[in-house]
N, C-alpha and C positions, 0 to 999 in steps of 0.2 A: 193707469191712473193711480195716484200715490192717496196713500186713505188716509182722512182727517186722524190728527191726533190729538185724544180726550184731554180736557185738563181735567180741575177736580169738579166732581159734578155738583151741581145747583139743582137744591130741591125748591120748587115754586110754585104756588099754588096746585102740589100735588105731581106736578107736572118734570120729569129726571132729565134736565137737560145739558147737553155737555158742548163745552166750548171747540172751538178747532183752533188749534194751534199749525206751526211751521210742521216740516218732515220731522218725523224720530231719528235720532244718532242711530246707526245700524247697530250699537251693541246695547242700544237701552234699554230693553225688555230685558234682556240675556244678565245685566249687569246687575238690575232692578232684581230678578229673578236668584240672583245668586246668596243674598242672603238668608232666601228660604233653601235654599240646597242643604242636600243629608244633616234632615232635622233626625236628633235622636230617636230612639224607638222605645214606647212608652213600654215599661216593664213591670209587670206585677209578679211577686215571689208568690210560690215557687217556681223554679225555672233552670233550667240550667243552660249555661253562653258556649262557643267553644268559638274561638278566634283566632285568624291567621294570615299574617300579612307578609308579601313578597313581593322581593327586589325585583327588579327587571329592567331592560330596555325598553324602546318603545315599543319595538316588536311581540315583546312578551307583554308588556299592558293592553294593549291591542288584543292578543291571543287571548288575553284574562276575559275580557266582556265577549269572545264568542264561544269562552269555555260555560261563561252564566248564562246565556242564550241557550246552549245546548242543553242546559242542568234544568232551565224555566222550562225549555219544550217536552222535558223526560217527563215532568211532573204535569204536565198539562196547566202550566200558567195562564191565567187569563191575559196575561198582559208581557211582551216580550222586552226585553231593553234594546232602545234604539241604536241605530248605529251612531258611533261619535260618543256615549254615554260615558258620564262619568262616575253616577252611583244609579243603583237598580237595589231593592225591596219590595220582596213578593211574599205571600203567605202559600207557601206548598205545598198545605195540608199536614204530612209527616215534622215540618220543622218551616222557621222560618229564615231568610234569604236577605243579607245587607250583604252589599257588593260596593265598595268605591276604588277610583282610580285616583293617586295622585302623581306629584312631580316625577319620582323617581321608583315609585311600589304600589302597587294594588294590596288589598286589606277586603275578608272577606269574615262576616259574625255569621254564625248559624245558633237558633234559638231554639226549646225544646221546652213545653211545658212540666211542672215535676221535677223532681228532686231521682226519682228511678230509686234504684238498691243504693247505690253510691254516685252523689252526681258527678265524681272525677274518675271513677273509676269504670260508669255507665255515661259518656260525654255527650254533649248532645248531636259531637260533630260522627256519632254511631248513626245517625239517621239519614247521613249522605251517603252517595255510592262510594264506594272503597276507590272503585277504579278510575272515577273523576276527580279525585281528590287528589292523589297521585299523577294526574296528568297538567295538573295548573303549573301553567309558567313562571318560572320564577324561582328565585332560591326565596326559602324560608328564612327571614330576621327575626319574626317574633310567631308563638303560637300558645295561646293561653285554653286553657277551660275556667270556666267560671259559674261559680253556684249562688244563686241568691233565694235564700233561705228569708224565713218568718224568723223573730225571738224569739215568740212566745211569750206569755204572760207567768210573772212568778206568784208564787200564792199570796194570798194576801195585795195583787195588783203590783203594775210594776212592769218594767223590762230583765227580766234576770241578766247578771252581766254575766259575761263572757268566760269559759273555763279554760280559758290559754293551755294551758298542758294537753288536756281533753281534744282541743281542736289541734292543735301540732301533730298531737300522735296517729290521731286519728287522717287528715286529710292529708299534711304536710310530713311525710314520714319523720316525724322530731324533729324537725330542722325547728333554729330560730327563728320568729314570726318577725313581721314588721306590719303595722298596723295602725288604725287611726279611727276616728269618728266624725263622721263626714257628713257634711250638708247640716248643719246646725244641734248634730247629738242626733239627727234622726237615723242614721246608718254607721254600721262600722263596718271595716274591708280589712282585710288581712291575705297577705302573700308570704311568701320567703325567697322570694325570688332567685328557686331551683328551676331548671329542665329535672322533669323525672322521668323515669326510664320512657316512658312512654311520646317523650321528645317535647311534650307540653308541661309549662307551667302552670301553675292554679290560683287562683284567686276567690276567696269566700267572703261574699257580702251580707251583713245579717240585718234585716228592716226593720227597721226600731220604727216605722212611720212614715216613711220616705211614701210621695206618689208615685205611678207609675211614670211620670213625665221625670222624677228625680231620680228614681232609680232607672233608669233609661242613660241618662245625663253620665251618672255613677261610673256606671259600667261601659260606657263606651271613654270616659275620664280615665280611667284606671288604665283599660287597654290601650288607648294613644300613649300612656306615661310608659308602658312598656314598650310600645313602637319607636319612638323618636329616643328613649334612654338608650335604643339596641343603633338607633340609626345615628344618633350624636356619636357613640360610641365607635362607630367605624373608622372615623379619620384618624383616631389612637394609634391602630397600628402601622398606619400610615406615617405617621410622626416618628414614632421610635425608630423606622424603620431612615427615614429622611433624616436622624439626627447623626450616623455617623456617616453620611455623605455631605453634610453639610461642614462638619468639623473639618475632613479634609478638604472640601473647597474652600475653607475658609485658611487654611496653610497653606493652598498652593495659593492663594490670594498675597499672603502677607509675603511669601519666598520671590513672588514677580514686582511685587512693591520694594520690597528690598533691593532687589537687583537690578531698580529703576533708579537708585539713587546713583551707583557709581555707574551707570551701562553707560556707551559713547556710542557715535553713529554705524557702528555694526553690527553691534547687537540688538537694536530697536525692532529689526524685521523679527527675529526670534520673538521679543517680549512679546509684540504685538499679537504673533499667531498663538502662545500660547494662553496670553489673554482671551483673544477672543474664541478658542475652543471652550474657557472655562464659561465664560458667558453664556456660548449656546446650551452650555451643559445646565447652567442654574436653570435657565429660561425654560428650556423643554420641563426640568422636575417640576418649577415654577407651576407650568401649564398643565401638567396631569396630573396637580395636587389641588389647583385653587380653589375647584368645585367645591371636592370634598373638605377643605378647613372652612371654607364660608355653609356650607350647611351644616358642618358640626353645630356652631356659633347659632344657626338659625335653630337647629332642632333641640338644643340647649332650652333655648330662652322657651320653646314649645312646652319642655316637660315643666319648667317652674312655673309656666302658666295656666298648666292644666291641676297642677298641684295647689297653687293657689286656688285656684277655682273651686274645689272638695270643702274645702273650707275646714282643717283639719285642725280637730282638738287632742289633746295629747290623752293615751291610755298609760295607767301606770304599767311600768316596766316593759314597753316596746317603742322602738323608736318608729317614726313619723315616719311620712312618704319625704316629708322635705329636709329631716335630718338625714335619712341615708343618701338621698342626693345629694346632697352636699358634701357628706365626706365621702362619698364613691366617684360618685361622677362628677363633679363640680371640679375634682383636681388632674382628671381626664382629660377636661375640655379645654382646664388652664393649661398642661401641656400643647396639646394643640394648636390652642393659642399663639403660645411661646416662640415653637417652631413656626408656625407660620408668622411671626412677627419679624424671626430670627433668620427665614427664608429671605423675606422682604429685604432687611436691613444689607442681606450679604448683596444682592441684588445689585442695590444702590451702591454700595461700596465699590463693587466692579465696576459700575457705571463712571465711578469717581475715579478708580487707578485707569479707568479708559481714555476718559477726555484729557488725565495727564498723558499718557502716553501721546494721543494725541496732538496734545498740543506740542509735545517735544517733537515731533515726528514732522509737525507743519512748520518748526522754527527751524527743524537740519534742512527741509526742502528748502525754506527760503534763504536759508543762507548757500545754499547749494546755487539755487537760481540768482543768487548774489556774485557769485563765485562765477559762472558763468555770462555775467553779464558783463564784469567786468575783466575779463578775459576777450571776449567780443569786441568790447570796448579798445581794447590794448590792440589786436587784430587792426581794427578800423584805423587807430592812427597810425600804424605801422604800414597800411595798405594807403591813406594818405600821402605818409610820407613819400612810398616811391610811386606813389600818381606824380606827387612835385617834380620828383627827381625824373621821369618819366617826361613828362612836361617837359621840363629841362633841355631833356636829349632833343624831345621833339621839336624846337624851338631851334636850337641848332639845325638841324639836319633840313628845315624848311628852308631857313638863311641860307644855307650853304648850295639849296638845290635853286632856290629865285636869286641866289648874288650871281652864281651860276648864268644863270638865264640874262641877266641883265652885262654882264660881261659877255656873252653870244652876240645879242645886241648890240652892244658899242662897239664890238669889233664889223658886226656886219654893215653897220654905219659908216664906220671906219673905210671899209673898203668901198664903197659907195661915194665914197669921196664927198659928201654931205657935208664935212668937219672932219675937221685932224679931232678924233679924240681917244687918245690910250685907254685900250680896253680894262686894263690893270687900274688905273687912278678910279674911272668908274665901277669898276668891282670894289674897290677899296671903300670910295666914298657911299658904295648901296647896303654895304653891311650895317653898320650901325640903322640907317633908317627902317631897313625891312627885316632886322629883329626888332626891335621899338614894336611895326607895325602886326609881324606874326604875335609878337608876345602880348598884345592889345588885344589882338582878336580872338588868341586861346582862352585869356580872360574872362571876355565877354561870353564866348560859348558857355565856360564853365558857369559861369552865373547866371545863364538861361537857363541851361539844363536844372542847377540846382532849383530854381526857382518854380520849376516844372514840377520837381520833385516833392515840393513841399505841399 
């Protein structure tokens, strides 16, 4: 029995009563249910993050959720992640546990209360086993440590600002920072967006005020802009690498077009097979590239969106999260773009010297089947003519065998004494008649038959 479904409940004289409605859509709960999925995780400084997301098949996002099963049972988790699961967040005791799956990577945060001696240099991702860590599926795209730190207050009240040199040298081996003030002046974030030795990038966020629901928001904003910048970034070398196979399909393109203007009907078998090798040729690169240029395009539009969302005020003398996207990656993706625009266009092209070809190919058959038809044609009256001539003979050779007959006759008459009549005079006089009569009745046959025929 299929169970009533609630509308919105009615409070009435104290009394919570809920309507029934028709069956639920089988994915209603699930769909309804999806806009609370992997809410942020409320973050209070100090702390330190350590983050790391990987590529994989299906097979390996699969392997990914019974690698965090295994990691929940080591730690005695209350609560295991279901099979099918696509994010799991558990408190470990030792550290805490965000685990999600998406399209094409799994993405795993480990939390760590405390700043420690050095919070990149003591990570938080020290608090997981070595040898689990190591065993997750999947290549590495992005892996960050991340520190979020108090201000502190300056004397006299106040937030002290920031000693940029101080923090470069210190966390960011001197590299150039890039930086911003985020969530409304209540936080700054600062990266340089290095791997250092240690295979992870860093990220230090300082709380000017932020809640724990915002720096939550923060830091998991920061880490997706480096996910999707590393994941837009793959179809790059993708393209470069498509751009001089495209150049040359695009010459043997123009050398068969060429060679379509003066070819005659014996060359058409050639153009055609070489056309249409280059076509499977476009088609196949077509089909093991498209994935990857439409999710550049998607993973793109993710980082400006998540970069919007920081809400990011400009600090003197570092640029912005959404200045260096734009001159870094923004001209990445318009490559990308390009080639796959320029993919497309070549496509179409061939599709266009095909249906010429084509069409020239279906005007030599028809003139070919022209060619033979009137040839046939020429056959048929020529086989007419000596049906007539045929005819002819035949018409003779009947007269000749019944004038025959009919002079047997008049002589056997003759001798019978019946009538004096000369066999010769009645042969003579029956030729005219019984050709008239044979040539009537071959006549008529043939205008049966035809007549049958039609």
């Amino acid at each position: 029995m299929e169970r009533p479904s609630a509308s919105v409940d009615e409070q009435a004289g104290g009394t919570l009563r809920a309507a029934v409605l028709p069956r639920d859509h089988p994915q209603r709960l699930a769909l309804n249910d999806e806009v609370h999925a992997r809410p942020p995780e409320s973050l209070a400084a100090p702390l330190r993050a350590s983050y790391v997301a990987l590529l994989g098949d299906a097979a390996e996002r699969e392997a990914s959720l019974d690698a965090v099963r295994d990691l929940a049972q080591r730690f005695g988790a209350a609560a295991l992640p279901q099979p099918g699961a696509n994010h799991y967040s558990a408190d470990l005791g030792a550290f805490r546990l965000r685990w999600e799956r998406h399209s094409e990577f799994t993405r795993c945060m480990v939390v760590t209360p405390g700043l420690g001696a050095d919070p990149f240099l003591d990570p938080a991702i020290a608090a997981v086993p070595a040898d689990w860590l190591a065993a997750l599926p999947g290549e590495v795209v992005t892996a960050v440590h991340a520190a979020l730190v108090p201000s502190g207050a300056a004397p006299g009240g106040g937030v002290p600002p920031p000693d940029l040199d101080a923090i470069s040298a210190r966390h960011f081996s001197g590299h150039q920072l890039i930086g911003t003030r985020v969530v409304g002046d209540r936080g700054e974030a600062f990266t340089d967006l290095h791997i250092h030795p240690d295979g992870f990038g860093r990220i230090l966020v300082r709380d000017r005020g932020m809640t724990p629901s915002q720096s939550g928001r923060v830091l998991q904003r920061l880490f997706e802009i480096e996910t999707y910048r590393i994941l837009a970034l793959l179809a790059f070398p993708v393209a470069k690498d498509l751009s001089p196979f495209l150049g040359a399909r695009e010459r043997a393109l123009s050398e068969i077009a060429t060679a379509l203007i003066g070819a005659g009907e014996a060359d058409e078998a050639a153009l055609h097979e070489r056309l249409t090798r280059l076509a499977a040729e476009i088609e196949s690169r077509e089909a093991a590239n498209l994935f990857r240029f439409g999710a550049a395009a998607a993973y793109y539009d993710l980082v400006r969106r998540r970069i919007r969302e920081l809400r990011e005020a400009r600090m003197e003398g570092l640029q912005t999260f959404e200045e260096f996207t734009e001159r870094r990656l923004a001209p990445a993706v318009a490559t990308c773009a390009a080639v796959a625009r320029r993919q497309e266009a070549l496509s179409e092209r061939v599709a266009r010297v095909t249906q010429l070809l084509s069409t020239r190919v279906e005007i030599s058959r028809e003139r070919q089947a022209f060619a033979v038809l009137a040839s046939m044609n020429r056959r048929a009256q020529l086989q007419l003519r000596l049906q007539q001539t045929v005819e002819g003979l035949s018409v003779a050779a009947i007269t000749y065998y019944v004038v025959g007959l009919v002079g047997y006759a008049a002589k056997g008459l003759s001798d019978a004494g019946v009538r004096r009549l000369d066999p010769e005079i009645a042969m003579g006089a029956a030729v005219p008649v019984v050709a008239a009569l044979v040539a009537l009745g071959m006549r008529r046959a043939r205008h049966v038959i035809t007549r049958k025929g039609e």
